[in-house]
C-alpha positions, 0 to 999 in steps of 0.5 A, spaced: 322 665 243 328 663 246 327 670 250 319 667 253 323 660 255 328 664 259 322 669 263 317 662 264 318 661 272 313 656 272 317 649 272 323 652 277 320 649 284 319 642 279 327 641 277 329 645 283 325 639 287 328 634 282 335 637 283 334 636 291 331 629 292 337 625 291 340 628 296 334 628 301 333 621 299 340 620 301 340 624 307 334 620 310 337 613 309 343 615 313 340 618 319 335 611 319 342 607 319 345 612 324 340 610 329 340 603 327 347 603 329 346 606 335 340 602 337 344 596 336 350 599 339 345 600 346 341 593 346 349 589 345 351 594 351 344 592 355 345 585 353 352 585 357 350 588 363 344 584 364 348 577 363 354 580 368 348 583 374 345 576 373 351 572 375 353 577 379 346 575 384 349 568 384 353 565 390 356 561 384 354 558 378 356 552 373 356 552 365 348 550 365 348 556 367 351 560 364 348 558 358 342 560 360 344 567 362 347 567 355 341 566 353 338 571 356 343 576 353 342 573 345 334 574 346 336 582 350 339 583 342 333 582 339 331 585 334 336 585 331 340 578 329 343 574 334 349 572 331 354 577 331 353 578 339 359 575 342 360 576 350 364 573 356 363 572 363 369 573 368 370 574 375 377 578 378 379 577 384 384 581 387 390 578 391 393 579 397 397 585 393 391 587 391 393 585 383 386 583 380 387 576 377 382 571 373 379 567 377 374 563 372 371 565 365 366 563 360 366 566 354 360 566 349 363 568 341 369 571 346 374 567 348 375 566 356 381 569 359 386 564 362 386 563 369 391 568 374 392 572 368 390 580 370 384 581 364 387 587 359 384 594 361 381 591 367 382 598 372 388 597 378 386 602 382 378 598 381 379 592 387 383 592 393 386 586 397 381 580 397 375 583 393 372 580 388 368 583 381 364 580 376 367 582 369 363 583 363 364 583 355 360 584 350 362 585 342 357 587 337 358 587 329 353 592 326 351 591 318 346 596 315 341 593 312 341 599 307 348 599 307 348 607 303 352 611 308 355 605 312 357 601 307 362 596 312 359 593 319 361 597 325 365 593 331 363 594 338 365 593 344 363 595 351 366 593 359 362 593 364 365 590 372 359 589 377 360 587 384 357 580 387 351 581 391 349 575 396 357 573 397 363 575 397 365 571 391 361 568 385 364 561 385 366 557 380 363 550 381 364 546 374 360 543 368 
């Protein structure tokens, strides 16, 4: 009997798939996380640089404003939550040594930069004497629904510096 057991083939394909399952459930899920990070890590991303082209086309701008742009990037994030979408707002200026210094900022969950400080990271060699940027900053916390293969949120930040477009200079003109 034990010798007819051990010659039967004919539940191999049923454990052997009983045996793999696991591993192919695990796999799907984590590659479905993957692209859900990635696609959330693109829209923050897109968020950002969207506010800081918009304030870019701007001669100047005042908190009203702002709030609407940074309404606009909240609903760009869609759809995934709103929440952990920080942004900032910031024009550089360089000065006549051409050191890029903070001219104003708006934050949006990040905190402003102090005025005449030069941003951390902002490029040296980016402005000359007298020009001006728009930066823009954008950090995105992840949280997979599943939370299988990534089971601790994922941080993200992103920088983008965009020129102004109908003036030299987006100006500042208060609440």
């Amino acid at each position: 009997m034990l010798r007819r057991f051990s010659a039967d083939r004919r539940g191999v394909a049923a454990i052997e798939f009983a045996l793999l399952l696991p591993v192919l459930v695990l796999l799907y899920c984590g590659l479905a996380e993957f692209t859900l990070a990635i696609m959330a890590q693109r829209q923050a991303a897109h968020a950002a640089s969207v506010v800081g082209d918009l304030v870019a086309q701007e001669t100047n701008v005042n908190a009203a404003e702002m709030n609407d742009i940074f309404a606009v990037g909240q609903a760009i994030i869609k759809p995934f939550p709103r929440a952990p979408l920080k942004l900032r707002v910031t024009s550089v200026k360089a000065d006549a040594q051409g050191v890029p210094r903070v001219v104003w900022s708006q934050g949006n969950g990040l905190g402003s930069f102090g005025l005449g400080i030069t941003p951390a990271g902002f490029p040296p060699t980016l402005l000359a004497a007298g020009d001006s940027v728009i930066q823009a900053d954008v950090g995105y916390t992840y949280t997979s629904p599943l939370q299988q293969v990534l089971p601790r949120p994922v941080s993200y930040a992103n920088t983008f510096y965009l020129r102004p477009r109908r003036s030299a200079e987006v100006a500042w003109t208060g609440p």
